[in-house]
ROTI-557343 format. One record per residue (C-alpha): x negated, y, z negated; residue in three letters; residue number from 1. Coordinates in pm, 1 decimal, padded with zeros to 6 digits. Layout:
REM ROTI-557343
<x X&y Y&z Z&pafi ALA&tordo NUM>
...
REM end
This chain:
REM ROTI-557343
<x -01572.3&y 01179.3&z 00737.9&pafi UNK&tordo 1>
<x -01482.0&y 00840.5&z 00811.9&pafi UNK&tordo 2>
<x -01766.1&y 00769.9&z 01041.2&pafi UNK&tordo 3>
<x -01982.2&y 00845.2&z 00758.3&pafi UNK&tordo 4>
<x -01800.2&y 00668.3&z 00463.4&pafi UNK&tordo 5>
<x -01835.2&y 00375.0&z 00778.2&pafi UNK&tordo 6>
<x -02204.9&y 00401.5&z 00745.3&pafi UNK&tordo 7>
<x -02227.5&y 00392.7&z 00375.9&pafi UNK&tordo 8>
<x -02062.3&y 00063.4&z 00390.9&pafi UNK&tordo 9>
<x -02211.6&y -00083.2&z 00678.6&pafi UNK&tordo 10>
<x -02571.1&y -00016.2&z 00481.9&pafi UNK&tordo 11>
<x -02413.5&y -00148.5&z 00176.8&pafi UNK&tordo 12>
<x -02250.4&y -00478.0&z 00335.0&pafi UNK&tordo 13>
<x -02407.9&y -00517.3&z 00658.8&pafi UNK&tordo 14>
<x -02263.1&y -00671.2&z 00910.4&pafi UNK&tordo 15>
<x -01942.9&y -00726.1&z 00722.5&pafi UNK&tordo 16>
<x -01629.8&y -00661.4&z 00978.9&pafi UNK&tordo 17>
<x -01304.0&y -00709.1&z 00778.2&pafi UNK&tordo 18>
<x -01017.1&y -00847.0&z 00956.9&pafi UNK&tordo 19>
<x -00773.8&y -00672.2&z 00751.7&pafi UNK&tordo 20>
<x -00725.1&y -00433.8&z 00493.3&pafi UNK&tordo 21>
<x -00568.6&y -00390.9&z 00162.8&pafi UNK&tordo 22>
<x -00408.0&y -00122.4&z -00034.5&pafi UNK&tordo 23>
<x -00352.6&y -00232.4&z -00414.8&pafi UNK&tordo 24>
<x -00079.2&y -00010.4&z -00608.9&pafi UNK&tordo 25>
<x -00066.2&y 00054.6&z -00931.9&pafi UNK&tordo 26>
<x -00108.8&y -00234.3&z -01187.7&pafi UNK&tordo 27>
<x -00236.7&y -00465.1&z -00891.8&pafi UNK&tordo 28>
<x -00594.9&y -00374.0&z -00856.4&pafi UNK&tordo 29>
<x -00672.1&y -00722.9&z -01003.5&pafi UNK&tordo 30>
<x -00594.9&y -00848.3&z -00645.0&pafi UNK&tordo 31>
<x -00936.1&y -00813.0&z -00553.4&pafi UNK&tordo 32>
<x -01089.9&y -00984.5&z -00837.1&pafi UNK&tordo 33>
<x -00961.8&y -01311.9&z -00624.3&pafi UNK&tordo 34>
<x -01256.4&y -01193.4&z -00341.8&pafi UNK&tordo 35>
<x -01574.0&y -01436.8&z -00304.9&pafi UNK&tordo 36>
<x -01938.2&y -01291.6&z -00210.2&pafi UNK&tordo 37>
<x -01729.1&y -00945.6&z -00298.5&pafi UNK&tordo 38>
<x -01925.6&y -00611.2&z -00270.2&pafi UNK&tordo 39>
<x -01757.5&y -00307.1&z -00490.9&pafi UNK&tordo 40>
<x -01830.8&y 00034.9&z -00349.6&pafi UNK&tordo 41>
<x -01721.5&y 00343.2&z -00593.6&pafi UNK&tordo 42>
<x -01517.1&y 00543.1&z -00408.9&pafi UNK&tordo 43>
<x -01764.9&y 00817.0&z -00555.4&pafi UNK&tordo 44>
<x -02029.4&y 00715.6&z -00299.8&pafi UNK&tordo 45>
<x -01795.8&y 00720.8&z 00009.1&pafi UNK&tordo 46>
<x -01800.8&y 01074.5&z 00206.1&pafi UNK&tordo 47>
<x -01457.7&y 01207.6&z 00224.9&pafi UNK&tordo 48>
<x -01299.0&y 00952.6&z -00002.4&pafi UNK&tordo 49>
<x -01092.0&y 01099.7&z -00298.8&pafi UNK&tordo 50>
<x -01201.8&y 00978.0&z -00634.4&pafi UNK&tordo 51>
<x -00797.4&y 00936.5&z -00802.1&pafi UNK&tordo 52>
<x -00709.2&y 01087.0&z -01144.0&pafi UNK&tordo 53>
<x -00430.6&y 00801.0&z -01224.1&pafi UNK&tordo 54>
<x -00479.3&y 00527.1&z -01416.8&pafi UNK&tordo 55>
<x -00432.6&y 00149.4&z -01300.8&pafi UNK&tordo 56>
<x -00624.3&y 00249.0&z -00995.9&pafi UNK&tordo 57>
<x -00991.8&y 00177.0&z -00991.6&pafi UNK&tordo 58>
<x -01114.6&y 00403.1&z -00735.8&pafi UNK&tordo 59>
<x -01313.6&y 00148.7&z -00516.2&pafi UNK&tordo 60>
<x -01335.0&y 00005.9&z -00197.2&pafi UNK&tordo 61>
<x -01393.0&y -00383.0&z -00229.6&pafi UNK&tordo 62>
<x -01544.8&y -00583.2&z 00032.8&pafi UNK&tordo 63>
<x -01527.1&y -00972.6&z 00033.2&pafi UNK&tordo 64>
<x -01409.6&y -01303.5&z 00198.5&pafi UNK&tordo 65>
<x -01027.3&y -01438.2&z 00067.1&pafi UNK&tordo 66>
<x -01015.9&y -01809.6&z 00173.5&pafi UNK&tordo 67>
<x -01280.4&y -01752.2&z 00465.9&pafi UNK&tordo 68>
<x -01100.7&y -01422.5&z 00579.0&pafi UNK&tordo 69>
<x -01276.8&y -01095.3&z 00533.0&pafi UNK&tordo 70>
<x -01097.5&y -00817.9&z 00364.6&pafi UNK&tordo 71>
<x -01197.2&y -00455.5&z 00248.6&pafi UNK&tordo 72>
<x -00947.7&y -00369.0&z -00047.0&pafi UNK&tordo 73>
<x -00846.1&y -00024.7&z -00108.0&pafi UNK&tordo 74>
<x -00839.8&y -00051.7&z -00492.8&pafi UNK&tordo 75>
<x -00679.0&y 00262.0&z -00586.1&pafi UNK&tordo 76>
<x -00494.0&y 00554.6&z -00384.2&pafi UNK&tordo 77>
<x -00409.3&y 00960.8&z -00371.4&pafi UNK&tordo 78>
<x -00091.7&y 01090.3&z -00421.4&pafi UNK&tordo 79>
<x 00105.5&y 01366.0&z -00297.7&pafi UNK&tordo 80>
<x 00173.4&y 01471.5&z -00656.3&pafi UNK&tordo 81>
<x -00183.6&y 01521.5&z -00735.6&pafi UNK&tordo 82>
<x -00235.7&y 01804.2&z -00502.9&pafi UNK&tordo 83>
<x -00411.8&y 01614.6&z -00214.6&pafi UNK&tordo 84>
<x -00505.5&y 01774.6&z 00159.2&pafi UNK&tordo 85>
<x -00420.2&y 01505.5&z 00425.8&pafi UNK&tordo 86>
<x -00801.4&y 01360.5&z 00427.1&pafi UNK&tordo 87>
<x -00746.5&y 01222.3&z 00152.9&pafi UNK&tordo 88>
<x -00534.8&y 00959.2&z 00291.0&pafi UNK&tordo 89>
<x -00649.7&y 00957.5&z 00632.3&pafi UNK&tordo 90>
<x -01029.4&y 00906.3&z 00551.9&pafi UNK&tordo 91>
<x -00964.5&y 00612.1&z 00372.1&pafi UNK&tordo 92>
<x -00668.7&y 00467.3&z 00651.3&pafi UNK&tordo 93>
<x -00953.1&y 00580.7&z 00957.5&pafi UNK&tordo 94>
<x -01251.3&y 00374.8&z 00776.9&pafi UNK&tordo 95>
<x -01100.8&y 00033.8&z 00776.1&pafi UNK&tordo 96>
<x -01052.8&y 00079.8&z 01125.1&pafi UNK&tordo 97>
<x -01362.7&y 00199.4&z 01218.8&pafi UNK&tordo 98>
<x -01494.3&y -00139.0&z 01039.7&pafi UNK&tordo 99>
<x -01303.2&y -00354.8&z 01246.3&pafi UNK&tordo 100>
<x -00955.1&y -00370.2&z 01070.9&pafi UNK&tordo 101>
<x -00629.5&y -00436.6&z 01257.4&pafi UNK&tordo 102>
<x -00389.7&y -00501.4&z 01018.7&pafi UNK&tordo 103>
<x -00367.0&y -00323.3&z 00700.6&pafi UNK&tordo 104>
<x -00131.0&y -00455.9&z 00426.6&pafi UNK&tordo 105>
<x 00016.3&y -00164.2&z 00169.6&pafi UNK&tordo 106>
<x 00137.1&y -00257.7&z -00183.9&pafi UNK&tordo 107>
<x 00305.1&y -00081.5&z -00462.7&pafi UNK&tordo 108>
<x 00513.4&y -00079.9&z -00778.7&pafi UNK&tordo 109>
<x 00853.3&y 00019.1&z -00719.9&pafi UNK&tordo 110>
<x 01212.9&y 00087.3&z -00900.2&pafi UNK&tordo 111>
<x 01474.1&y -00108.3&z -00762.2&pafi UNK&tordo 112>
<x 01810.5&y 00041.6&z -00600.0&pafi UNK&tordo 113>
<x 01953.2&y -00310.2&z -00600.6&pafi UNK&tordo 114>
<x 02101.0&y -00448.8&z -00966.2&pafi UNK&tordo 115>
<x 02038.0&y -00796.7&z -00778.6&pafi UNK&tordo 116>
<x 01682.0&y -00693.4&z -00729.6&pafi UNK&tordo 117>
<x 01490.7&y -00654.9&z -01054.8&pafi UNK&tordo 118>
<x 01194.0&y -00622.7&z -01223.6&pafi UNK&tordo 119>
<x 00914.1&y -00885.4&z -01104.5&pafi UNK&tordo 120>
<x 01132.0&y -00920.1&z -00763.2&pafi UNK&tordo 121>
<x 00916.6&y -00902.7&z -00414.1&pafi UNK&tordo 122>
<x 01046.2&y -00703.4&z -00144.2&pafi UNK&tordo 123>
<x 00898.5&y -00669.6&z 00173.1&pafi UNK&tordo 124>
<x 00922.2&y -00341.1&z 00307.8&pafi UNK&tordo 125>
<x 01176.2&y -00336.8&z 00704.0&pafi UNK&tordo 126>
<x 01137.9&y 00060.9&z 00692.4&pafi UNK&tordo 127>
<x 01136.2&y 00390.4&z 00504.1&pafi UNK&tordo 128>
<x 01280.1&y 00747.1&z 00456.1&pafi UNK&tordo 129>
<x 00993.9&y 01011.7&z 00363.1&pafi UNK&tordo 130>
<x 01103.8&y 01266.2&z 00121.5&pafi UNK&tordo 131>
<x 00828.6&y 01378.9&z 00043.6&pafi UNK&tordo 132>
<x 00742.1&y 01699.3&z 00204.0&pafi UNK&tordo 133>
<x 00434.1&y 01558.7&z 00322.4&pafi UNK&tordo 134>
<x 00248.2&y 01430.3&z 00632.4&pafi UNK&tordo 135>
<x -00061.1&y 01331.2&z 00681.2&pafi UNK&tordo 136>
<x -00055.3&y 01413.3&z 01015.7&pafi UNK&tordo 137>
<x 00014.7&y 01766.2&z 00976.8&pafi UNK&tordo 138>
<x -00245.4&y 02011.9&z 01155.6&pafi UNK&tordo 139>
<x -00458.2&y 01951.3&z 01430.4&pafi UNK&tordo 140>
<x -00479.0&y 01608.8&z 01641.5&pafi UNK&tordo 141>
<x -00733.3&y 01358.4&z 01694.6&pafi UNK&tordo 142>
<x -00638.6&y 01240.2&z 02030.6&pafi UNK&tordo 143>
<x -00914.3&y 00977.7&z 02008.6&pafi UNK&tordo 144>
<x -00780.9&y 00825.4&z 01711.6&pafi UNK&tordo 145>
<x -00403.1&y 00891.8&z 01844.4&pafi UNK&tordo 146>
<x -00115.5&y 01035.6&z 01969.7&pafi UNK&tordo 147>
<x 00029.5&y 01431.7&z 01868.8&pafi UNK&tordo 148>
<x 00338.9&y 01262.7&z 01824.9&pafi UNK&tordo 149>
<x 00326.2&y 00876.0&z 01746.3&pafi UNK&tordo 150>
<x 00661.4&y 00664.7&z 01739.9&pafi UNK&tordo 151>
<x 00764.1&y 00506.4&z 01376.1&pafi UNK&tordo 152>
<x 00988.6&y 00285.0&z 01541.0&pafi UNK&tordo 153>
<x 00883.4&y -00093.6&z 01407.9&pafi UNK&tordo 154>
<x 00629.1&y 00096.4&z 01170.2&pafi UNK&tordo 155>
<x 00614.0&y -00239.6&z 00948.0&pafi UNK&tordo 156>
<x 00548.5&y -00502.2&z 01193.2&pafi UNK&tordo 157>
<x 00830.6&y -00785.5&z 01200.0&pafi UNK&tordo 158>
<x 00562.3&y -01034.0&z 01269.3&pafi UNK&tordo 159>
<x 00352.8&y -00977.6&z 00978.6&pafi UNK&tordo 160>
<x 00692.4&y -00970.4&z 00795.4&pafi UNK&tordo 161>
<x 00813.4&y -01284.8&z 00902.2&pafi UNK&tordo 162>
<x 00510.1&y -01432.4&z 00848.7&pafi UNK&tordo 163>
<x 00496.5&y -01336.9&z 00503.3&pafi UNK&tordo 164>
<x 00868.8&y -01498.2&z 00427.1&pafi UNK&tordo 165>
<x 00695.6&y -01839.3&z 00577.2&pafi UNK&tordo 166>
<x 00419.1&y -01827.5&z 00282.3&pafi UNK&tordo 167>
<x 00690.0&y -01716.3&z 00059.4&pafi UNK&tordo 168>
<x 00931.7&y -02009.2&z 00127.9&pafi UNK&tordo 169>
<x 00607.5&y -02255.1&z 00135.3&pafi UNK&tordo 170>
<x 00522.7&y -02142.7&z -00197.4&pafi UNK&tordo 171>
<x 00872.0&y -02094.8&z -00317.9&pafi UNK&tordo 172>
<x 00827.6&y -01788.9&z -00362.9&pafi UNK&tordo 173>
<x 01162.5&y -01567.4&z -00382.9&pafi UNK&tordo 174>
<x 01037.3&y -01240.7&z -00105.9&pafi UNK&tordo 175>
<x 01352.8&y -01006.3&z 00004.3&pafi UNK&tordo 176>
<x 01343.7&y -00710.9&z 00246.5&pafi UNK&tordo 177>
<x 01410.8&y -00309.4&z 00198.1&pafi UNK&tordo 178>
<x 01423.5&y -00020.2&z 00252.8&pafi UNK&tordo 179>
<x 01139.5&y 00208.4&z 00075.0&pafi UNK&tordo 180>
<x 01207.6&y 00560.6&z -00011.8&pafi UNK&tordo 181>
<x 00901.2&y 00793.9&z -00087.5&pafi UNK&tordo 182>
<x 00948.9&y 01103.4&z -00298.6&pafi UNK&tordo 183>
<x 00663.8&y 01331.9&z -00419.0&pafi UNK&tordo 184>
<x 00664.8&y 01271.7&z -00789.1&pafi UNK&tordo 185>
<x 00500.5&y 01314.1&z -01070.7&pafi UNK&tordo 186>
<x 00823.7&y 01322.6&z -01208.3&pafi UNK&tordo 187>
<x 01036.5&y 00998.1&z -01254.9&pafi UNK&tordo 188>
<x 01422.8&y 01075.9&z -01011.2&pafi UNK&tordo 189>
<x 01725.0&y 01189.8&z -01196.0&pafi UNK&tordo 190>
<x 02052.2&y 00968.6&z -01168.2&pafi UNK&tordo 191>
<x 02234.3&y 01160.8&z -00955.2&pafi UNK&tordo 192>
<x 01897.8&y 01133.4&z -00703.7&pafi UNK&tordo 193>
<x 01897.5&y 00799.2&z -00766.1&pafi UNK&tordo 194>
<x 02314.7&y 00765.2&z -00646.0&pafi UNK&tordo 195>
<x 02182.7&y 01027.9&z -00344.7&pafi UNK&tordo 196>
<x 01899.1&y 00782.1&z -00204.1&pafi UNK&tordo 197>
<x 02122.1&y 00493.6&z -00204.1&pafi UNK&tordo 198>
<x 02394.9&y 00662.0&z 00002.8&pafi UNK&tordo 199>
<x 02068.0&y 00746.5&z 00283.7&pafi UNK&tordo 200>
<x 02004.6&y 00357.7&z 00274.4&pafi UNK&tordo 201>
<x 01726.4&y 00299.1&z 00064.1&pafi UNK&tordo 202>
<x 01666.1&y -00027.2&z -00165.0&pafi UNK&tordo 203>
<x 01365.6&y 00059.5&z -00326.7&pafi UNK&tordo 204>
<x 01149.5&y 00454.2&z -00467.2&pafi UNK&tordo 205>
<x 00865.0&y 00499.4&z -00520.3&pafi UNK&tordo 206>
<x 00584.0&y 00789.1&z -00501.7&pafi UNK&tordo 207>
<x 00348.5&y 00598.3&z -00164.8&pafi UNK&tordo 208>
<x 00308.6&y 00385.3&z 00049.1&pafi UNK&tordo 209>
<x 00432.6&y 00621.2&z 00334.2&pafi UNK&tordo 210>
<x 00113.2&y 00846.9&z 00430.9&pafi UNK&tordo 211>
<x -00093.2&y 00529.1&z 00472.8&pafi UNK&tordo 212>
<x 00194.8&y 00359.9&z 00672.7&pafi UNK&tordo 213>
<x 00208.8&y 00673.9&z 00913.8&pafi UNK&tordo 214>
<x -00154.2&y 00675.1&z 00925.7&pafi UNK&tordo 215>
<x -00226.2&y 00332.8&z 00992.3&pafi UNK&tordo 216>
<x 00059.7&y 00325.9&z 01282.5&pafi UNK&tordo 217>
<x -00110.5&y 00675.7&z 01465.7&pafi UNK&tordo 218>
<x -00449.1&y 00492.6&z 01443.3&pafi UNK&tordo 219>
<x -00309.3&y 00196.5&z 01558.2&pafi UNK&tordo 220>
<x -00323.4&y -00017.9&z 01263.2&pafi UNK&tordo 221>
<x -00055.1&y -00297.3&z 01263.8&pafi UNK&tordo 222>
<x 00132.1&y -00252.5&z 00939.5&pafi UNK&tordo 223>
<x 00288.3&y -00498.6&z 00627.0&pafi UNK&tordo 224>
<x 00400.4&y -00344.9&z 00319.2&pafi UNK&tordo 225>
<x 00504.8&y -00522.6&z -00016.1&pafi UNK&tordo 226>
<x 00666.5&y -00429.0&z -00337.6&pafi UNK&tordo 227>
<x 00661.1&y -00540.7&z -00679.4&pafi UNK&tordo 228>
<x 00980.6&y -00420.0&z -00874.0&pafi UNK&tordo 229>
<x 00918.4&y -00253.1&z -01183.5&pafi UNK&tordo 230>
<x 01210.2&y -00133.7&z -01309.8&pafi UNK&tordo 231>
<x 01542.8&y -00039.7&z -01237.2&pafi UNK&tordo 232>
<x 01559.2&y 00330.3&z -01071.0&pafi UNK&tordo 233>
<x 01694.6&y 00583.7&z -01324.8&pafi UNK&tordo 234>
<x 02068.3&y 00555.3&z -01409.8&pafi UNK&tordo 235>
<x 02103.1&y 00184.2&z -01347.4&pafi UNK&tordo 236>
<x 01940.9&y 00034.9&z -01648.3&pafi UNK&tordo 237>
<x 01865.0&y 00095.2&z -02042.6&pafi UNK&tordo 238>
<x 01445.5&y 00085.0&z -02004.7&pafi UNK&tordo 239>
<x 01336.2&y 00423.7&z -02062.4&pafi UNK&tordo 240>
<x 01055.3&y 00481.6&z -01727.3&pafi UNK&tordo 241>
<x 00677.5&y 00520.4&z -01804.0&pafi UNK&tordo 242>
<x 00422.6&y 00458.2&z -01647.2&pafi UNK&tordo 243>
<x 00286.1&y 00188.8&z -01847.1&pafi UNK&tordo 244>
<x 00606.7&y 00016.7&z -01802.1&pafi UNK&tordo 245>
<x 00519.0&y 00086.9&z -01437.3&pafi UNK&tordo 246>
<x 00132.2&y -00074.6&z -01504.1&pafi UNK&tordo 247>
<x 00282.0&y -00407.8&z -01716.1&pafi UNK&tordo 248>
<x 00528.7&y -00473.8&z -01476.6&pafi UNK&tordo 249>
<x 00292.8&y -00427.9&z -01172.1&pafi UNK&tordo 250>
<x -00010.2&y -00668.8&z -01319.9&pafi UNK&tordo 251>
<x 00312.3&y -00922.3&z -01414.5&pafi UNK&tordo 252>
<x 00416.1&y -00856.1&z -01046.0&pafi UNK&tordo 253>
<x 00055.1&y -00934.1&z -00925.8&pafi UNK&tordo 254>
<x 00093.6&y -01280.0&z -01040.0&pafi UNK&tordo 255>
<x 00316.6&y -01358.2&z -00798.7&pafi UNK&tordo 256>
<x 00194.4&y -01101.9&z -00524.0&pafi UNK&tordo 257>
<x -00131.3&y -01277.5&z -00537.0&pafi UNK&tordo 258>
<x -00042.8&y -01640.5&z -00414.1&pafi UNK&tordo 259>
<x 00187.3&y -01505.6&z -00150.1&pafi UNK&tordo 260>
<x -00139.1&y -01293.2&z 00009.7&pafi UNK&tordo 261>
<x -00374.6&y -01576.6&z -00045.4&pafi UNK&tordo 262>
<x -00125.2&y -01797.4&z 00150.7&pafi UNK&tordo 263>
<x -00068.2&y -01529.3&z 00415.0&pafi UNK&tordo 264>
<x -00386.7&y -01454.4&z 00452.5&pafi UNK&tordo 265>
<x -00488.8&y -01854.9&z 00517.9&pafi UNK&tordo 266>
<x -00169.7&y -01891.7&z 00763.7&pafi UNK&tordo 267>
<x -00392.9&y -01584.1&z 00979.3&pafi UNK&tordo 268>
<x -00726.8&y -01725.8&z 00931.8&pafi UNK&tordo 269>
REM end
């Protein structure tokens, strides 16, 4: 499917080769409102691309130049909890590389482990624990696209990471590092998961993020990862969770995300 979802968007935006790609969480979409000469294909029109049933994500695939860099931005993303098959994260992932991608940076809203790390923080992500009961990779192999059994190990590139604490300290820009933990969802984590999840490590939950990262790695996509903090994780603070908590936070979040990407982005050009 992802040759053909290709096509569509080499007919729509010919001869448009992005050099990276972009994954926008939820309340971040507005990311790629920052695009010049941008070109906004509904996910709708894309073969084998999933058309989302959560709101804050637009469902599009946006094409356009961010400081003279080209960059196709996933706006929008499938989740385990809404009863997806594996294409519907692979498709997406395989695309941007068949257009020319080789780095693909993930974002997300995410609850916070860390009392020191709160809502609005930036974390970049070192590495994460999948408890999902999911993987994309499940069922039969591509071994033109990659390996039957692909190694994790550095699966968010310390490169790309330490190049996005130099924008962060140019811009003054607070970023720390984590640990991401992905669970299935719908359903926000009890306390006692919450206690569970910091024992295995983790800093950060949150309900993505992982499928495309394990994608992107097998295909041979060189990976970044960033989180805006929405909340304290269940247990630690006096916020009830909602989602629209989830969506205020994450466009409040997006004010900072954005410079840091811009500047990132310009330090690769």
């Amino acid at each position: 499917m992802s040759a053909h979802a290709a096509a569509v968007v080499a007919e729509r935006a010919p001869g448009f080769t992005p050099r990276l790609g972009l994954v926008l969480g939820s309340g971040l979409g507005a990311l790629a409102d920052e695009l010049s000469g941008a070109v906004t294909i509904p996910y709708a029109d894309l073969p084998g691309f999933r058309v989302g049933t959560v709101s804050g994500h637009a469902g599009a695939l946006t094409l356009g130049s961010l400081d003279g860099v080209p960059v196709a931005c996933l706006r929008g993303r499938s989740h385990v909890y809404e009863g997806i098959e594996a294409s519907a994260v692979t498709t997406p992932i395989h695309t941007l590389r068949r257009l020319g991608a080789e780095i693909l940076v993930l974002t997300n809203a995410a609850g916070s482990l860390r009392s020191e790390t709160g809502p609005g923080s930036l974390v970049a992500l070192t590495d994460h624990i999948n408890l999902q009961g999911f993987n994309p990779l499940m069922g039969s192999n591509d071994e033109d696209v990659g390996p039957r059994f692909p190694s994790l190990s550095g699966a968010y590139d310390a490169e790309l990471r330490a190049a996005l604490h130099r924008a962060a300290d140019e811009l003054g820009t607070p970023l720390h590092d984590g640990v991401y933990l992905a669970v299935s969802g719908p359903s926000f984590e009890t306390p006692a998961e919450i206690r569970a999840f910091r024992t295995l490590g983790a800093d950060l939950v949150g309900m993505s993020t992982v499928p495309e990262a394990i994608v992107a790695r097998h295909c041979g996509l060189r990976v970044a990862a960033v989180s805006v903090v929405t909340n304290l994780a269940e247990g630690m603070g006096d916020v009830a969770l909602s989602h629209e908590q989830t969506l205020a936070e994450g466009e409040r979040g997006a004010a900072a995300l954005a410079p840091l990407l811009r500047r990132w982005v310009a330090n690769h050009a």
